[in-house]
MARTORKE-867202 format. One record per residue (C-alpha): residue in one letter; x, y negated, z; residue number from 1. Coordinates in steps of 0.05 Angstrom, whole numbers, plus 32768, in hexadecimal, padded with zeros to 4 digits. Example, Ala and Ser with C-alpha at 12.3 -4.5 7.8 and 13.67 -1.06 7.14 Angstrom:
<atoms>
(atom 'A', (80F6, 805A, 809C), 1)
(atom 'S', (8111, 8015, 808F), 2)
</atoms>
This chain:
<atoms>
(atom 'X', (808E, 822F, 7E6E), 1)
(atom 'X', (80BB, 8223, 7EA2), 2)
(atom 'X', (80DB, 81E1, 7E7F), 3)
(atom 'X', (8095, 81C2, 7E7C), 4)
(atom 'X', (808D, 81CD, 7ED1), 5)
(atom 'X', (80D1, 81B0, 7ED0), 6)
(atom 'X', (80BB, 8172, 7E9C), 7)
(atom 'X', (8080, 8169, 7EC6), 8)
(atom 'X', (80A2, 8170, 7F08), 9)
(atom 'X', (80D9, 813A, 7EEA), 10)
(atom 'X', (8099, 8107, 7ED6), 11)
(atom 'X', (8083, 810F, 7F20), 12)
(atom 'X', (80CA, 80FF, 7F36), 13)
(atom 'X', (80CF, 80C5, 7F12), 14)
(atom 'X', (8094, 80AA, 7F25), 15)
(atom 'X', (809C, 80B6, 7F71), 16)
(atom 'X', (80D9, 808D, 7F5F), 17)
(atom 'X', (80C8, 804F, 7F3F), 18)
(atom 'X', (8089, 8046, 7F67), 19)
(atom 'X', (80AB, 804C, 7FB3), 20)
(atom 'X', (80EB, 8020, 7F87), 21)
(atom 'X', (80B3, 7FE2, 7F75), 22)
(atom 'X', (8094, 7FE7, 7FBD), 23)
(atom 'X', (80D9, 7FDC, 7FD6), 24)
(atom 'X', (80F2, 7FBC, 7FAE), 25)
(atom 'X', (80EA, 7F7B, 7FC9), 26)
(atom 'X', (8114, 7F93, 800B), 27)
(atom 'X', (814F, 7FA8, 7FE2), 28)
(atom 'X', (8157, 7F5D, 7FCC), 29)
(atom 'X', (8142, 7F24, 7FEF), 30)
(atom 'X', (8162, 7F34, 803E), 31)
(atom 'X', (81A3, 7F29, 8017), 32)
(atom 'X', (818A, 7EEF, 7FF6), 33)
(atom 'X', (8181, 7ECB, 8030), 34)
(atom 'X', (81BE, 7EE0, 805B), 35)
(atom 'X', (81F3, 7F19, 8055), 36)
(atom 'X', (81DD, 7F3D, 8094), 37)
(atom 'X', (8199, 7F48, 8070), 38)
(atom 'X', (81BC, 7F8B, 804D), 39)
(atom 'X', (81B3, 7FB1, 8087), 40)
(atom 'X', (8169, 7FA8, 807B), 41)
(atom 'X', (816E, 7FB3, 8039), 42)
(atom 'X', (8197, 7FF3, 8045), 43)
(atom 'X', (815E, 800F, 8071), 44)
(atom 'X', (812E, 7FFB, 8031), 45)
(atom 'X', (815F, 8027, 8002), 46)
(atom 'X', (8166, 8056, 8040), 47)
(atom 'X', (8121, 805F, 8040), 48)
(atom 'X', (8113, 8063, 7FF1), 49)
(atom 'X', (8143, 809C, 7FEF), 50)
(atom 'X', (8121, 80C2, 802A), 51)
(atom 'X', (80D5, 80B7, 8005), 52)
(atom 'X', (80F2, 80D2, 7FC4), 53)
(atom 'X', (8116, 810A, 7FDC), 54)
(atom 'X', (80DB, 8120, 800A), 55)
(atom 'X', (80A2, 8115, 7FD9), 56)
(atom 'X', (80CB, 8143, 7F9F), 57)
(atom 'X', (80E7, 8178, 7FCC), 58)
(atom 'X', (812E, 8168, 7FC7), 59)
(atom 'X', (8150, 8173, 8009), 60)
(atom 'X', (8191, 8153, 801D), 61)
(atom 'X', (81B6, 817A, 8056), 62)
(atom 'X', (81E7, 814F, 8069), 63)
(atom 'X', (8225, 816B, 8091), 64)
(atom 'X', (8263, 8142, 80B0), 65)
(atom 'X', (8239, 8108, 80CE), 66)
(atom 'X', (8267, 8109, 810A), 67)
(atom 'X', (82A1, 80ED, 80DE), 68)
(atom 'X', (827C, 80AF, 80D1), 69)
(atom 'X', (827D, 8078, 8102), 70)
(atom 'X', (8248, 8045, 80F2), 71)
(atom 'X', (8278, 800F, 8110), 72)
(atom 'X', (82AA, 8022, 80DA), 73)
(atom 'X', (82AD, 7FFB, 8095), 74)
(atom 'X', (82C8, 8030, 8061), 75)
(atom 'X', (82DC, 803D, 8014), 76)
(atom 'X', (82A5, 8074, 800A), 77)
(atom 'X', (82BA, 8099, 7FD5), 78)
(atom 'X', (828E, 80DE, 7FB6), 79)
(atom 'X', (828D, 8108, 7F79), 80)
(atom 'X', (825B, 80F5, 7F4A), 81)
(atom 'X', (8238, 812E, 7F27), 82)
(atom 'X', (81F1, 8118, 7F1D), 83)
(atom 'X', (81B9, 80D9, 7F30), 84)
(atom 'X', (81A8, 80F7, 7F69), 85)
(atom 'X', (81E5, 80F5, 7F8A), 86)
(atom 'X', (81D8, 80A4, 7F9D), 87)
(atom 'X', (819F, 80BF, 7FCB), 88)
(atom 'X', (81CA, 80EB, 7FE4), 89)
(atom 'X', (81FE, 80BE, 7FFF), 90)
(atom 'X', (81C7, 8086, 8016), 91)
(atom 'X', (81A5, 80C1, 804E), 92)
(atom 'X', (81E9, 80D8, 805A), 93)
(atom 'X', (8207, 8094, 8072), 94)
(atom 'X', (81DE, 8066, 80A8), 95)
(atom 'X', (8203, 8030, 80A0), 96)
(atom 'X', (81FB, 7FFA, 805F), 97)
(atom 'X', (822B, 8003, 8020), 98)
(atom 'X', (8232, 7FE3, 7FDD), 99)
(atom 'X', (8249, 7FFE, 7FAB), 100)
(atom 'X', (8279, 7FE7, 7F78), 101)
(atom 'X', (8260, 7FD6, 7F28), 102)
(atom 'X', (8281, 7FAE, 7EF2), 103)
(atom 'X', (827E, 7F6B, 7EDF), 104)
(atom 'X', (8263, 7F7C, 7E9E), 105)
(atom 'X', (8224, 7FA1, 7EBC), 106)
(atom 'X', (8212, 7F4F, 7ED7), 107)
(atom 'X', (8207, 7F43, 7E88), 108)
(atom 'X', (81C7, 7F66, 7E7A), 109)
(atom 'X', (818B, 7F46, 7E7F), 110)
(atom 'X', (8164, 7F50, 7EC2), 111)
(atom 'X', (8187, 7F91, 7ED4), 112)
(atom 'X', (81CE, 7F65, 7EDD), 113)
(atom 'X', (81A8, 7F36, 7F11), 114)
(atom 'X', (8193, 7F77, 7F39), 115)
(atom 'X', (81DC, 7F91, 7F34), 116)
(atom 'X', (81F8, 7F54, 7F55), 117)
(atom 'X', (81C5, 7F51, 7F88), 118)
(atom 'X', (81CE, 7F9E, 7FA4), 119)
(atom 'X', (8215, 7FAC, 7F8C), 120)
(atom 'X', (825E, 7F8B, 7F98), 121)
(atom 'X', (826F, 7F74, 7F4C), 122)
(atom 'X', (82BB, 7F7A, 7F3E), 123)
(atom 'X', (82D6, 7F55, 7F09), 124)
(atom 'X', (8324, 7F6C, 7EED), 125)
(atom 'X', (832A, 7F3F, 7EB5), 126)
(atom 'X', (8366, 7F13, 7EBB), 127)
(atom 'X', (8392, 7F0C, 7F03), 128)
(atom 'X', (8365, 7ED4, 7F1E), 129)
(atom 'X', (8328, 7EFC, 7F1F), 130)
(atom 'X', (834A, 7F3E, 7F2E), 131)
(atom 'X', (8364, 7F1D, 7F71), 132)
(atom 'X', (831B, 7EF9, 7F80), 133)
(atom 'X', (8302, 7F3F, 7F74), 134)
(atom 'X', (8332, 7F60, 7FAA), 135)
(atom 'X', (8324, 7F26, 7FE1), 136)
(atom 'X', (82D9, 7F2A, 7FD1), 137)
(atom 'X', (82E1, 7F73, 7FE5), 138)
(atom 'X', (8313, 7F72, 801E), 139)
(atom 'X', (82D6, 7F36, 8038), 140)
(atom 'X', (82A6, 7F74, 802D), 141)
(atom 'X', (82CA, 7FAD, 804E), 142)
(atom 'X', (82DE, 7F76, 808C), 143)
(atom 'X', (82A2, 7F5C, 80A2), 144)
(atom 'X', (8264, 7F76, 8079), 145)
(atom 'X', (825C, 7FC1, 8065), 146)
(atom 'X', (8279, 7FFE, 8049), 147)
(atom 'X', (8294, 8000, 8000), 148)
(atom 'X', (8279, 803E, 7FD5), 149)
(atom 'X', (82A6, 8054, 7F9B), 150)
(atom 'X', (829C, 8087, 7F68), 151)
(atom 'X', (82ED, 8097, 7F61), 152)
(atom 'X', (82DC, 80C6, 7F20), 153)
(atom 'X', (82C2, 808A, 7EF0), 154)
(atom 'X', (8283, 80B0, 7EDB), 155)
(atom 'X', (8263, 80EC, 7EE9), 156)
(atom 'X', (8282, 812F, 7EE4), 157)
(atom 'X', (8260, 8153, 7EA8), 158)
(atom 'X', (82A5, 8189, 7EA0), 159)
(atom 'X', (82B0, 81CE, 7EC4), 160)
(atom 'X', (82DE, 81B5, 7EFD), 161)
(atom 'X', (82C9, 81A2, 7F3E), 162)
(atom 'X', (82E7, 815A, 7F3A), 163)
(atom 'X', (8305, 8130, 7EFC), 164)
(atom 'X', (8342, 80FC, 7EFA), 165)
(atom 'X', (8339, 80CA, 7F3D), 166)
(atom 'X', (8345, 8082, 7F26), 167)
(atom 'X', (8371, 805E, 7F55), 168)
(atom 'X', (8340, 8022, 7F61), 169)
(atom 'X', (831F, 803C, 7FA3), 170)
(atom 'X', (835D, 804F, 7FBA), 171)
(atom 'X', (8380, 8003, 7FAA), 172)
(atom 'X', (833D, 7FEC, 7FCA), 173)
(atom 'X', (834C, 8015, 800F), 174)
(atom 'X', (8398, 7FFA, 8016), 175)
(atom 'X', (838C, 7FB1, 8004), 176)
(atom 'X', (8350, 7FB0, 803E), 177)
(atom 'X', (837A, 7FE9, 8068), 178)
(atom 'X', (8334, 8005, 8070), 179)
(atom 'X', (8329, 804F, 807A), 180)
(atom 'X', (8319, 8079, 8042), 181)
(atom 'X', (82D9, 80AE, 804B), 182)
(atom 'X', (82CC, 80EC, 8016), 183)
(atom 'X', (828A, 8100, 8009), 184)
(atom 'X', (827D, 8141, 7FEA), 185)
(atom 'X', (8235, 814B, 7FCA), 186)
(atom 'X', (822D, 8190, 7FAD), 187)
(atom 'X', (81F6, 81B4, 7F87), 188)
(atom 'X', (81D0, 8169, 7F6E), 189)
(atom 'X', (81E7, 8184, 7F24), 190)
(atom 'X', (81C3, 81BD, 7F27), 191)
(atom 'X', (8180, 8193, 7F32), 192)
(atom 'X', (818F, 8164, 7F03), 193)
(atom 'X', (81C4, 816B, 7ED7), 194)
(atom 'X', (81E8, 812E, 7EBF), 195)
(atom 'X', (81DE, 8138, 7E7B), 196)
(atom 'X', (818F, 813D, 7E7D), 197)
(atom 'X', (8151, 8117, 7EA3), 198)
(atom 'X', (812D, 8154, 7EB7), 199)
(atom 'X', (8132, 815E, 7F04), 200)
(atom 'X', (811D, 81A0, 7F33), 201)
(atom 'X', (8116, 81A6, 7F7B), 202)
(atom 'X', (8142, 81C0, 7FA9), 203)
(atom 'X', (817D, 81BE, 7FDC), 204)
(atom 'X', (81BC, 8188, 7FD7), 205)
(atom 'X', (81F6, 818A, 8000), 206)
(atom 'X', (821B, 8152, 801E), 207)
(atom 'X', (8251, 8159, 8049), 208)
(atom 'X', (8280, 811C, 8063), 209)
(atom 'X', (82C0, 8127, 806F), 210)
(atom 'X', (82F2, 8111, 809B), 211)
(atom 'X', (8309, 80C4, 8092), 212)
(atom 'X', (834F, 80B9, 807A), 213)
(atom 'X', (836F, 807A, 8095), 214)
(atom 'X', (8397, 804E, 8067), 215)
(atom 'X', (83BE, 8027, 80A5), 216)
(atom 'X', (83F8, 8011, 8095), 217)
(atom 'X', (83FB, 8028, 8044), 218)
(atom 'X', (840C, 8001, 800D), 219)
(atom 'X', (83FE, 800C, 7FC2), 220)
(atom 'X', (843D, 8032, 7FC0), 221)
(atom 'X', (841C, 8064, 7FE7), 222)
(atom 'X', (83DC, 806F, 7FBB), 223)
(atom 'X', (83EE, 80A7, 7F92), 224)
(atom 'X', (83FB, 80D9, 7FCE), 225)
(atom 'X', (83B7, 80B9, 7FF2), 226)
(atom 'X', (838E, 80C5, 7FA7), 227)
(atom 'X', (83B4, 810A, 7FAD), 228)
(atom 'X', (8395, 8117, 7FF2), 229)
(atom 'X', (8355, 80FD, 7FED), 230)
(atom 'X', (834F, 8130, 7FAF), 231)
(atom 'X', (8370, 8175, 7FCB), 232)
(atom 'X', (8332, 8160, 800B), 233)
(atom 'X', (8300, 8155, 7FD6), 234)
(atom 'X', (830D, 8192, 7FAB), 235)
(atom 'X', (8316, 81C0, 7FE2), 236)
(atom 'X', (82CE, 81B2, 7FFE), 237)
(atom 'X', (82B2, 81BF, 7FB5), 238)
(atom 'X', (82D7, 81FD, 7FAE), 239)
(atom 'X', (82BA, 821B, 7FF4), 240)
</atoms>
């Protein structure tokens, strides 16, 4: 019985979600179209999508560490990644535009790829002339247009430990643009919807933003001890 409330809760979900997502839909993509200061109106539209679907279906966000954000500030966000609802999560606990990084093969599939380049910062790493378009592209990003979100851990955490293997791209991201590096922790979005399943259930998720690290002065020499860091931070607010 109480898998049907959820199934039925999880229809209601979805729908709150694709109906406030084709209403704003149009926001999320045209003020970039027309110039690259329109993302901070389409971050207010996403902003404002995440609020609607988190209010309508009972999921609360608390948000804790806004102080160690400074809206000024271009940074390599980086979070764990345990479930879909974590991508709410970070958009009501920044108030300040981000994109966040997807694959050049993600451009490839009909209509979704034209979305992806439109809302996302597409990095392609397949030969040395690309690879080095890529990394100006994203120091352009980082200089003079928004915050860069990263997913460190590849793909969502479906083991026992509080974090899996950090790839070093956010961290080679952070030392080519010298721009600061800012941990997000998100805890408890797995246990209303796991990764492995669709079904959702209200309640509480946590977010807390930690300190920025700056990467001033590092090279790529220095990235294993920053990865390092960044990870001891990380792990230590999950294990609270």
């Amino acid at each position: 019985m109480l898998k049907f409330f959820q199934f039925l809760y999880t229809i209601w979900a979805l729908l709150i979600f694709h109906v406030f997502m084709i209403i704003l839909f149009p926001v999320f993509l045209i003020p970039p179209m027309i110039h690259k200061k329109g993302i901070h109106l389409s971050f207010k539209a996403i902003r404002l999508w995440s609020l609607l679907f988190s209010t309508f279906n009972r999921i609360i966000y608390k948000i804790k560490g806004t102080e160690n954000f400074n809206k000024k500030e271009n940074y390599v966000v980086i979070s764990n990644h345990t479930s879909f609802l974590d991508t709410p999560a970070i958009a009501q606990a920044i108030d300040a535009p981000f994109k966040a990084l997807a694959k050049k093969e993600l451009t490839k599939i009909p209509i979704f790829g034209f979305l992806i380049k439109m809302i996302t910062e597409v990095v392609d790493r397949s030969n040395p002339l690309s690879r080095q378009k890529s990394k100006d592209r994203l120091n352009e990003v980082l200089e003079n247009e928004s915050s860069i979100l990263v997913f460190p851990e590849g793909t969502m955490n479906r083991t026992d430990q509080p974090l899996q293997r950090f790839y070093d791209g956010a961290f080679r991201i952070a030392i080519d643009a010298q721009a600061p590096i800012l941990p997000i922790v998100i805890k408890d979005a797995a246990k209303l919807m796991k990764p492995s399943s669709f079904l959702m259930k209200p309640g509480t998720v946590h977010v807390h933003i930690l300190p920025a690290i700056s990467t001033e002065g590092l090279t790529q020499k220095d990235l294993p001890k920053l990865k390092g860091e960044v990870m001891v931070r990380m792990e230590g607010e999950l294990l609270k």
